[in-house]
MOPAC internal coordinates of N, CA, C and O (Angstrom, degrees):
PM7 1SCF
backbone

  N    0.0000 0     0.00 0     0.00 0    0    0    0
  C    1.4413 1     0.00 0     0.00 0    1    0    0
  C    1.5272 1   109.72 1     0.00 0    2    1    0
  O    1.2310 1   122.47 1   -67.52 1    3    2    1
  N    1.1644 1   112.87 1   112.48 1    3    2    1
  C    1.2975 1   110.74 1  -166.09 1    5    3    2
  C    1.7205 1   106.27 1   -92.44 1    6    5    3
  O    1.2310 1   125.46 1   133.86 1    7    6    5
  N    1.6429 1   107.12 1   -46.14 1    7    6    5
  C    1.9573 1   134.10 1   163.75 1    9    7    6
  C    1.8586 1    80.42 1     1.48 1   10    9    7
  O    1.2310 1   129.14 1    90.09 1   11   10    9
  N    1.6224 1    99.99 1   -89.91 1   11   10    9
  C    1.4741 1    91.90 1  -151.32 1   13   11   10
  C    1.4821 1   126.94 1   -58.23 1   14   13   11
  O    1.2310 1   119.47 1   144.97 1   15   14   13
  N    1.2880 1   118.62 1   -35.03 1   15   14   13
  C    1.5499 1   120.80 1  -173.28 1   17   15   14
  C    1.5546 1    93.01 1   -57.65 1   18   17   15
  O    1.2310 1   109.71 1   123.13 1   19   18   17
  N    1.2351 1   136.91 1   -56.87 1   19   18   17
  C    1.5288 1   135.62 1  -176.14 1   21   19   18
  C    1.6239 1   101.75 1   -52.18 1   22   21   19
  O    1.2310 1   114.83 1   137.77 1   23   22   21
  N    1.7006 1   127.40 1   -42.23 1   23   22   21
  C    1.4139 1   102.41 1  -166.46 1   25   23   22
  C    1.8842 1    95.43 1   -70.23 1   26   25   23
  O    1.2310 1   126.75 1   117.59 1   27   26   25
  N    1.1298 1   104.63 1   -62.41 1   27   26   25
  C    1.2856 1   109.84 1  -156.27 1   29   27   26
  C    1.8563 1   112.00 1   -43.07 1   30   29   27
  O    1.2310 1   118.01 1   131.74 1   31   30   29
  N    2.0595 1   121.39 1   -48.26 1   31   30   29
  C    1.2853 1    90.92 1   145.28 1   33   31   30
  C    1.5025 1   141.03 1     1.21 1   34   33   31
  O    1.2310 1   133.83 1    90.06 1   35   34   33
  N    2.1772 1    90.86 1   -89.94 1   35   34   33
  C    1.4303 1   110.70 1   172.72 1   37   35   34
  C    1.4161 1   122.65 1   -31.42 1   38   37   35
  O    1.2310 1   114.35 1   104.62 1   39   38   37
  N    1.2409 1   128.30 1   -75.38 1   39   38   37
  C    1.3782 1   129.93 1   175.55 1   41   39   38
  C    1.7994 1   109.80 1   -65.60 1   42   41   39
  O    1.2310 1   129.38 1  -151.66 1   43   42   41
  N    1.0423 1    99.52 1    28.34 1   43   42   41
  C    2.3416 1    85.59 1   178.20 1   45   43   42
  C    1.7399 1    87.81 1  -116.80 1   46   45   43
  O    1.2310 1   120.91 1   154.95 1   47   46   45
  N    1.8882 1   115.86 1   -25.05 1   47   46   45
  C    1.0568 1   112.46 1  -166.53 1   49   47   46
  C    1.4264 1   105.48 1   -82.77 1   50   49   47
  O    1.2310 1   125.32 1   126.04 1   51   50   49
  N    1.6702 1   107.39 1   -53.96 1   51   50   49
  C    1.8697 1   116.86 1   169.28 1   53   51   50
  C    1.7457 1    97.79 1   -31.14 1   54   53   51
  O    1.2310 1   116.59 1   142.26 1   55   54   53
  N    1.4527 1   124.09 1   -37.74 1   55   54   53
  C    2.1444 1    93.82 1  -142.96 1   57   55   54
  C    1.5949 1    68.20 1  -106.49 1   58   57   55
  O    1.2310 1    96.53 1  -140.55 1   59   58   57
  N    1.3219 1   159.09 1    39.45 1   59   58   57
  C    0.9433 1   142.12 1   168.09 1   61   59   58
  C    1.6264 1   100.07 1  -127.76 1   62   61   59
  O    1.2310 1   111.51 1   176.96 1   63   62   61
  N    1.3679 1   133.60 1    -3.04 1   63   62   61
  C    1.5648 1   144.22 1  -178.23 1   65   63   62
  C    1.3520 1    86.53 1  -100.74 1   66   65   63
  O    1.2310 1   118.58 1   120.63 1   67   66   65
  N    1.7658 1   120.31 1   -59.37 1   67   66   65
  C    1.1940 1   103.22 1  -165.93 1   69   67   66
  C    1.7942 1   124.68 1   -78.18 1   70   69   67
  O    1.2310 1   128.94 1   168.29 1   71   70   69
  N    1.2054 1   100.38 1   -11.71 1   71   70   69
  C    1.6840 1   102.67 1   172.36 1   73   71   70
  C    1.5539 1   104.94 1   -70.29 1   74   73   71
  O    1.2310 1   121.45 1   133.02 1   75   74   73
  N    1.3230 1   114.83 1   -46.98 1   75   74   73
  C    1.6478 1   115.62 1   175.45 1   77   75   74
  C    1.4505 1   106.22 1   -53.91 1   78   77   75
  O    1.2310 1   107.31 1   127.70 1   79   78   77
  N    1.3385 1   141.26 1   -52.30 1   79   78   77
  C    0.9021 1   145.77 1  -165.81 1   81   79   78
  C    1.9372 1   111.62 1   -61.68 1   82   81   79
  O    1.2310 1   132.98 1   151.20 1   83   82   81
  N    1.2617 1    92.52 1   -28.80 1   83   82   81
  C    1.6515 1   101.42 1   173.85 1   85   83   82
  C    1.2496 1   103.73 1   -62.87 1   86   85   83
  O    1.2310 1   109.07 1   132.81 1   87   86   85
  N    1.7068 1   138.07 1   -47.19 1   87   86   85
  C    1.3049 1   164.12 1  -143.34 1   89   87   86
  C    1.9362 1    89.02 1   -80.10 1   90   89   87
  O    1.2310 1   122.34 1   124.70 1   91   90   89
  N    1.1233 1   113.13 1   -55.30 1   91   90   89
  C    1.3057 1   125.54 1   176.92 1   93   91   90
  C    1.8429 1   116.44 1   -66.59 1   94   93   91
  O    1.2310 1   123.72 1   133.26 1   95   94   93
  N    1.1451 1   110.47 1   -46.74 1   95   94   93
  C    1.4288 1   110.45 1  -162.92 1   97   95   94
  C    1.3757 1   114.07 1   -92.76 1   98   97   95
  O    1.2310 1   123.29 1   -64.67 1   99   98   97
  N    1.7694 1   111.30 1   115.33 1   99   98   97
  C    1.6132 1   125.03 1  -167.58 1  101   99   98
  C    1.7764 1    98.40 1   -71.69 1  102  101   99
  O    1.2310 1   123.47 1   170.88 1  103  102  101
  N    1.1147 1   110.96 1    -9.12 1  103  102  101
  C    2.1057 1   104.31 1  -175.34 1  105  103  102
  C    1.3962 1    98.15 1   -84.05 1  106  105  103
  O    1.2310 1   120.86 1   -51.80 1  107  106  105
  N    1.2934 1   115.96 1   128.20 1  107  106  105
  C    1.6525 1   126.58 1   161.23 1  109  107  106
  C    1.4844 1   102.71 1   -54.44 1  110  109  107
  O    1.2310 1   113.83 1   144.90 1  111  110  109
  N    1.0785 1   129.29 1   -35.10 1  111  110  109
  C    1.3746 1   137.33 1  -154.47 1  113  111  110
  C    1.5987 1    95.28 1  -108.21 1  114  113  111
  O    1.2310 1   113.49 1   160.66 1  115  114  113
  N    0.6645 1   129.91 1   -19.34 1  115  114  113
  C    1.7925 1   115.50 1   171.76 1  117  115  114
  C    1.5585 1    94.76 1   -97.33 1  118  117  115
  O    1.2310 1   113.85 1   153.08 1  119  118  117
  N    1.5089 1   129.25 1   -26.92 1  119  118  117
  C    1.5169 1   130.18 1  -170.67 1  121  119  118
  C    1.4754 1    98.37 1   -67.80 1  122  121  119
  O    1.2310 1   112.35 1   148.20 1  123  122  121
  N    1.1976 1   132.04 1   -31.80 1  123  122  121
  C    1.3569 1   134.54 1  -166.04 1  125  123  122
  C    1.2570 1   109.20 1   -88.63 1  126  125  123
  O    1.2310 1   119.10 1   127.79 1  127  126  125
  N    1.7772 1   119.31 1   -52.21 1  127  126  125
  C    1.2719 1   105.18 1   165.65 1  129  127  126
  C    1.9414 1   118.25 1   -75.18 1  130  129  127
  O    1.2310 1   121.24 1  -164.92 1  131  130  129
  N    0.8085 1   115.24 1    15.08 1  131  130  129
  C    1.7694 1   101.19 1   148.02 1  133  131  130
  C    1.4769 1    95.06 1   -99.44 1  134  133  131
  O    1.2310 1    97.08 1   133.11 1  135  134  133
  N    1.0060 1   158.29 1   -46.89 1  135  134  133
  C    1.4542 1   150.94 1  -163.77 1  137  135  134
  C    1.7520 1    95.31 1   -46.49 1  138  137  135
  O    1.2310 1   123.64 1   114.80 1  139  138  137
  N    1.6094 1   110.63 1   -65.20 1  139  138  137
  C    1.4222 1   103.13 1   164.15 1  141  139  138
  C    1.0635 1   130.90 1   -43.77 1  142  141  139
  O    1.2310 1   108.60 1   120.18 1  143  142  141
  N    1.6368 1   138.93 1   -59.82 1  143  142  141
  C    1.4647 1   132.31 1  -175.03 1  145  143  142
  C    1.4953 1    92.91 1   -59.83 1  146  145  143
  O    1.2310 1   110.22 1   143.37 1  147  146  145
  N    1.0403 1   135.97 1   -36.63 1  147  146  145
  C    1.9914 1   127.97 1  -170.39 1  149  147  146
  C    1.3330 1   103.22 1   -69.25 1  150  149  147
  O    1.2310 1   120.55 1   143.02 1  151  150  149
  N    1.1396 1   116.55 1   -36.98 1  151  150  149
  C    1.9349 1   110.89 1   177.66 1  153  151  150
  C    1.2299 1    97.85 1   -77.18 1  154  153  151
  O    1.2310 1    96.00 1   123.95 1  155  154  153
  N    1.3165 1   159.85 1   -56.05 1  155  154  153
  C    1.2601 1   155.72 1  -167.64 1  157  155  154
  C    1.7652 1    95.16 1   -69.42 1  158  157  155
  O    1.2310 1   106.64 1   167.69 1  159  158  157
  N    1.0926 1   142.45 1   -12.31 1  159  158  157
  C    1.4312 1   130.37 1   173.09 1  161  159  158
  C    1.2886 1   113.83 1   -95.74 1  162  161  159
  O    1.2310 1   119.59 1   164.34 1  163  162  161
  N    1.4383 1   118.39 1   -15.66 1  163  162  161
  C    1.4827 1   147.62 1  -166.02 1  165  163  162
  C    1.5705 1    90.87 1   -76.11 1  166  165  163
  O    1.2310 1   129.04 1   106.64 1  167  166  165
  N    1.7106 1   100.18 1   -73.36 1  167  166  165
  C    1.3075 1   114.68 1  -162.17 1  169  167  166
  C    1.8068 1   102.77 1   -76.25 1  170  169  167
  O    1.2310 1   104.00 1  -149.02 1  171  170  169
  N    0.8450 1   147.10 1    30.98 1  171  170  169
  C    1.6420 1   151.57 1  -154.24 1  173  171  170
  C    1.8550 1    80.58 1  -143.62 1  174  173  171
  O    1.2310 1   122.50 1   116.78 1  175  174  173
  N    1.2595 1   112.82 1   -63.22 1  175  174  173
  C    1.6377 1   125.96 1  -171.88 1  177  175  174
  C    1.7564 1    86.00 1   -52.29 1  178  177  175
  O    1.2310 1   121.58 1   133.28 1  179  178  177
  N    1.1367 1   114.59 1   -46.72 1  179  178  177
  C    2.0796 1   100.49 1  -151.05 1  181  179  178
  C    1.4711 1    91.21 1   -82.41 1  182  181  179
  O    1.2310 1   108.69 1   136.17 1  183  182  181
  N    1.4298 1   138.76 1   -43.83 1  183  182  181
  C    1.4854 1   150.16 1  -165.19 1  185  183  182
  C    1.6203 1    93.14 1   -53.97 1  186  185  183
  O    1.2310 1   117.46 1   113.07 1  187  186  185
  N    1.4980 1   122.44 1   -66.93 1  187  186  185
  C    1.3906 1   131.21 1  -174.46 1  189  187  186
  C    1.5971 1   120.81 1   -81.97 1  190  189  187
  O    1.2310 1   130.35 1   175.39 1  191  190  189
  N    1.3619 1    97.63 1    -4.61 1  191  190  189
  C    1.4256 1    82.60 1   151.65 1  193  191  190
  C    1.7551 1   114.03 1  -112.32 1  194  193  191
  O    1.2310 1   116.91 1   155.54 1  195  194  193
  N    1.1112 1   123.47 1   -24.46 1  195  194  193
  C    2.0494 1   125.16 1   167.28 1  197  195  194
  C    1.5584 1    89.75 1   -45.38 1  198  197  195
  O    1.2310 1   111.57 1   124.43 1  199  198  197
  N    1.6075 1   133.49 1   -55.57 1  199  198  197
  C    1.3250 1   134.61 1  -164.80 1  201  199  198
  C    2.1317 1    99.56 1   -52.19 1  202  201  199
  O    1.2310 1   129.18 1   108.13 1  203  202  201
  N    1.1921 1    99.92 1   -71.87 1  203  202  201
  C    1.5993 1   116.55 1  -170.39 1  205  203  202
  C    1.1592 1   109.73 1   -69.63 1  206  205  203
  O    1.2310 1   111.00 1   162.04 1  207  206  205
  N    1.3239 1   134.54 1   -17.96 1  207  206  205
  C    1.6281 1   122.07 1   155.19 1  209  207  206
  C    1.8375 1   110.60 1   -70.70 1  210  209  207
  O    1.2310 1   127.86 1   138.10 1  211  210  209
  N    1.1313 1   102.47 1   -41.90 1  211  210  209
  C    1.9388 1   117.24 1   172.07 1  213  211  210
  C    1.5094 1   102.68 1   -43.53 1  214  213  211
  O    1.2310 1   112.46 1   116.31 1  215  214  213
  N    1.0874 1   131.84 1   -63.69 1  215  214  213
  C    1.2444 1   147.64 1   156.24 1  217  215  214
  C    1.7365 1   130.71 1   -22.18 1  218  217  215
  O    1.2310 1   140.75 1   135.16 1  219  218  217
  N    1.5201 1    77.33 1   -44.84 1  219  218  217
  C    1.8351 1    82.24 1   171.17 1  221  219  218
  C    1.2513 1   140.80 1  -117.55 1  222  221  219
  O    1.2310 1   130.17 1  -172.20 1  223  222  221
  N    1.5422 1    98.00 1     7.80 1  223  222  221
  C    1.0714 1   123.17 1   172.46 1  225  223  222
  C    2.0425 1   119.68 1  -142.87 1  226  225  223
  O    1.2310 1   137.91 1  -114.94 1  227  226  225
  N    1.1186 1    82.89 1    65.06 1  227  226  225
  C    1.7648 1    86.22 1   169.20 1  229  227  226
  C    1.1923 1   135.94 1   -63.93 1  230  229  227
  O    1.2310 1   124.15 1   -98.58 1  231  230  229
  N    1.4585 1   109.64 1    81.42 1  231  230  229
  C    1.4534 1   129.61 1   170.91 1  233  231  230
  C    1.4669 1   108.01 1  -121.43 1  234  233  231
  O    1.2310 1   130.64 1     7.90 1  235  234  233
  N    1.3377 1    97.07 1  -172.10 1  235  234  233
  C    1.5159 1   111.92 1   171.87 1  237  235  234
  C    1.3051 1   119.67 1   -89.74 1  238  237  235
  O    1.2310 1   120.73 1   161.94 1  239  238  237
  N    1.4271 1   116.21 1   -18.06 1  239  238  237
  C    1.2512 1   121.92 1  -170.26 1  241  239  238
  C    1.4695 1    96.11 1   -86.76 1  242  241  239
  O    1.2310 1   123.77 1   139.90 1  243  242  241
  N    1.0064 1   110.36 1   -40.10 1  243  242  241
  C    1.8283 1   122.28 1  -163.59 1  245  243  242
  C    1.7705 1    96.08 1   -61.85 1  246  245  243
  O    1.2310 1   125.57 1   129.22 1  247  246  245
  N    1.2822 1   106.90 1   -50.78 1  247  246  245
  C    1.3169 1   118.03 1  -176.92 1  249  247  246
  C    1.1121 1    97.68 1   -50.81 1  250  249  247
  O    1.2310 1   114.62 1    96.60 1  251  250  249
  N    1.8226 1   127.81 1   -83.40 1  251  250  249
  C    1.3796 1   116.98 1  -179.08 1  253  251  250
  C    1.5412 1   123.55 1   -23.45 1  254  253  251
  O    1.2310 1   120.65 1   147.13 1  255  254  253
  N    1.1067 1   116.37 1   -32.87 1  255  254  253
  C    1.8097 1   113.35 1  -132.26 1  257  255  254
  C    1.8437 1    70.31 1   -89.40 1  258  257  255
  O    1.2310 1   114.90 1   131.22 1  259  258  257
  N    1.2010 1   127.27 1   -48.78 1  259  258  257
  C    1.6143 1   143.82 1  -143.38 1  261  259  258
  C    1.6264 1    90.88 1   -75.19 1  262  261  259
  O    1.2310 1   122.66 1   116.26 1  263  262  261
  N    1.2374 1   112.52 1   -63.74 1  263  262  261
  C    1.4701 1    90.03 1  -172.52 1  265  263  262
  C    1.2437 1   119.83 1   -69.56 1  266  265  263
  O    1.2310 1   114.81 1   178.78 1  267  266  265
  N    1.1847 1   127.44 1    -1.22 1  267  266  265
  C    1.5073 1   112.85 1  -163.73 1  269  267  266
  C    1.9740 1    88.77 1   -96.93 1  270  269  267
  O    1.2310 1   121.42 1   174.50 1  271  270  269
  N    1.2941 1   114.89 1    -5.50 1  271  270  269
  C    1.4343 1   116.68 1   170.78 1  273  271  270
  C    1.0778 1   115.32 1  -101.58 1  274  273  271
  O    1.2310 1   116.36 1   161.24 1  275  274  273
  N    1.6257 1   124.51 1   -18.76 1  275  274  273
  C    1.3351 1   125.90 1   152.82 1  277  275  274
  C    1.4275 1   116.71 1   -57.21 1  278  277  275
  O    1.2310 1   119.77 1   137.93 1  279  278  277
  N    1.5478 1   118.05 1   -42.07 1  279  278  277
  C    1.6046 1   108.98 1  -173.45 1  281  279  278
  C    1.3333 1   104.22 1   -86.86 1  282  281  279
  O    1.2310 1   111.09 1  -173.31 1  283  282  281
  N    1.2418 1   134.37 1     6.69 1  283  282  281
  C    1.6772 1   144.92 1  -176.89 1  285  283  282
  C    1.4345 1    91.46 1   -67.81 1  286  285  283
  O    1.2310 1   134.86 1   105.01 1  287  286  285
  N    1.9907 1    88.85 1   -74.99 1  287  286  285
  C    1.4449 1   108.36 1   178.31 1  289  287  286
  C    1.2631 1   131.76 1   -16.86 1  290  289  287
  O    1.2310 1   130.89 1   123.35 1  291  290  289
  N    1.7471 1    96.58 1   -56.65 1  291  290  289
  C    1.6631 1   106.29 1  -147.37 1  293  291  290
  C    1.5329 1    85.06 1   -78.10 1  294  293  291
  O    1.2310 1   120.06 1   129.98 1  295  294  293
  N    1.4337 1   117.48 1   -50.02 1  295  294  293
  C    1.9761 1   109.52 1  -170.44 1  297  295  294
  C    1.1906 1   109.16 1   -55.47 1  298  297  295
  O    1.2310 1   115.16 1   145.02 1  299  298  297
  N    1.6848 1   126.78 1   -34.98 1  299  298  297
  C    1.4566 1   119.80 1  -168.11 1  301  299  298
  C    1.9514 1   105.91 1   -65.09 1  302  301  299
  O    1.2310 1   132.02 1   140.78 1  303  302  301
  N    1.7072 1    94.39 1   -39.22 1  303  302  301
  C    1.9455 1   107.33 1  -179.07 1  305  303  302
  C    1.4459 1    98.29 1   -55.70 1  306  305  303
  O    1.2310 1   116.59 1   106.89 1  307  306  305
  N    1.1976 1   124.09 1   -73.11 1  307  306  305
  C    1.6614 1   127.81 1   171.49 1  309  307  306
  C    1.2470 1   117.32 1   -11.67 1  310  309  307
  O    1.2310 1   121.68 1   102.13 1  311  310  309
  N    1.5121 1   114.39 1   -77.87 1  311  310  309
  C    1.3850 1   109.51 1  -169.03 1  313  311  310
  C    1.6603 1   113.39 1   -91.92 1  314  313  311
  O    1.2310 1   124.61 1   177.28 1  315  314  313
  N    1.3457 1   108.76 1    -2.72 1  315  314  313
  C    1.3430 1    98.91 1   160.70 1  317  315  314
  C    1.5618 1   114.50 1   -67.42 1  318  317  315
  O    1.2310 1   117.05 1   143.42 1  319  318  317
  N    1.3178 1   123.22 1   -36.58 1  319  318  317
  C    1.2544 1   139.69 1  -147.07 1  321  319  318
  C    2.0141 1    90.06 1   -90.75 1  322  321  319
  O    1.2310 1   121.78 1   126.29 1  323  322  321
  N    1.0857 1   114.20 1   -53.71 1  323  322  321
  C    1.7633 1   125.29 1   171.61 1  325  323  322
  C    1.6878 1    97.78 1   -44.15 1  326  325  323
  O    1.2310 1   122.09 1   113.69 1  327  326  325
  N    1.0721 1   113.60 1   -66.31 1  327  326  325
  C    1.7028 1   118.07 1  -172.45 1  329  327  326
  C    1.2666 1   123.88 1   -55.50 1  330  329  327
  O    1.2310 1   123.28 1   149.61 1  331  330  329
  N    1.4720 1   111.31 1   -30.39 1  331  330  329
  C    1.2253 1   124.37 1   170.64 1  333  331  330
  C    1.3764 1   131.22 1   -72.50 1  334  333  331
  O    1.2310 1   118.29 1   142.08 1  335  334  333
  N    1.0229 1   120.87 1   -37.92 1  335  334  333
  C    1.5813 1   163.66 1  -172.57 1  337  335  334
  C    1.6936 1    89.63 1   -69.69 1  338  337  335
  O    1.2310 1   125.19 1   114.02 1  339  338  337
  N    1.4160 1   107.64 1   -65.98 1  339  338  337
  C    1.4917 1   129.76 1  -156.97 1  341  339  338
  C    1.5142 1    95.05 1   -73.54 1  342  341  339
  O    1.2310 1   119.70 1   129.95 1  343  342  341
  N    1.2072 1   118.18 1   -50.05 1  343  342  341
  C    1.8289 1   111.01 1   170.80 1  345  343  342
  C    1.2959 1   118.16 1   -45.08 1  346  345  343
  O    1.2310 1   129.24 1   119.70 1  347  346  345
  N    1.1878 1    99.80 1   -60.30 1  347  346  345
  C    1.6113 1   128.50 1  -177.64 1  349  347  346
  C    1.4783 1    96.02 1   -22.47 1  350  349  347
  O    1.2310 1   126.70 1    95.37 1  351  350  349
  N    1.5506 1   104.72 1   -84.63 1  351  350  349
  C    1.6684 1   116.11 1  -172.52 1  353  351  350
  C    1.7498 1   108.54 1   -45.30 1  354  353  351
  O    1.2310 1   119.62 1   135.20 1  355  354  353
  N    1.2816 1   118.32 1   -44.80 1  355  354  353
  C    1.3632 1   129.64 1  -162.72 1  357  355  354
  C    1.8710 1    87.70 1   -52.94 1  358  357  355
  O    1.2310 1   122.66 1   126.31 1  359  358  357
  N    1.6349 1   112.51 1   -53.69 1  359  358  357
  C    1.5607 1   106.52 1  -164.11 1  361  359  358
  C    1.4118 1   120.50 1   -78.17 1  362  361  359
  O    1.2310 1   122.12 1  -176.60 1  363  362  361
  N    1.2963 1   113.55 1     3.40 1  363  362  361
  C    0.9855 1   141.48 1  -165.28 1  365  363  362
  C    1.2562 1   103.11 1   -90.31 1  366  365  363
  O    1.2310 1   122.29 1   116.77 1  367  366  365
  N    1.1886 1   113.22 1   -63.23 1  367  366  365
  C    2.0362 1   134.71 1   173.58 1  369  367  366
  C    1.2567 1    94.93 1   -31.09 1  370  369  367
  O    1.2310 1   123.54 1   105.62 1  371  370  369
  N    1.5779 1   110.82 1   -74.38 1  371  370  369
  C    1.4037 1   137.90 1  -136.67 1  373  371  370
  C    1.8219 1    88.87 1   -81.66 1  374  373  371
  O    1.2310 1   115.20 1   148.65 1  375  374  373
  N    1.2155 1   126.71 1   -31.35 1  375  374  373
  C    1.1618 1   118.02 1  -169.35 1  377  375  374
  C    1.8303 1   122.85 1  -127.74 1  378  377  375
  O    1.2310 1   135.22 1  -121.16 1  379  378  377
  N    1.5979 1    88.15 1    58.84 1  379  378  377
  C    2.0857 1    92.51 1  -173.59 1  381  379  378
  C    1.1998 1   105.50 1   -71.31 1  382  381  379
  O    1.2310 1   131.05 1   -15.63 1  383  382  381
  N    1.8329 1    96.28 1   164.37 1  383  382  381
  C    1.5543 1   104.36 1  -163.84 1  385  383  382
  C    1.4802 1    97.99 1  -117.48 1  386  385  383
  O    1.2310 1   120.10 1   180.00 1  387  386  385

């Protein structure tokens, strides 16, 4: 399975542009929504990798160990993905075109 080793890459590079990008950006309100897209790249990174360790190691333990980093994942993707969303509109309000 190749899918995951490429997402997780993908998303280690996204939450590591967008944490820098916090480092850069003087708006509290744009700093927060990258804080969101970085938890949703975070949690995308933990989902695909609990999946691709599951994968390569078929046990029971592996199983345990995976979902409990799958459901890490999935809440960290969630509310990264809610926060982001939720900025979004906020700059949106504050800034019509």
């Amino acid at each position: 399975m190749v899918i995951f080793p490429i997402i997780i890459i993908v998303s280690v590079v996204f939450y590591i542009y967008y944490k820098v990008s916090i480092l850069k950006e003087k708006s509290t309100l744009t700093q927060k929504y990258y804080n969101g897209r970085s938890k949703s790249c975070l949690g995308a990174f933990m989902m695909a990798f609990a999946i691709n360790q599951y994968t390569l190691y078929l046990t029971q333990l592996s199983l345990f160990i995976g979902l409990v980093i799958f459901i890490l994942g999935l809440m960290q993707f969630i509310r990264g993905f809610k926060e982001a969303r939720h900025y979004q509109k906020e700059w949106r309000r504050l800034h019509p075109q």
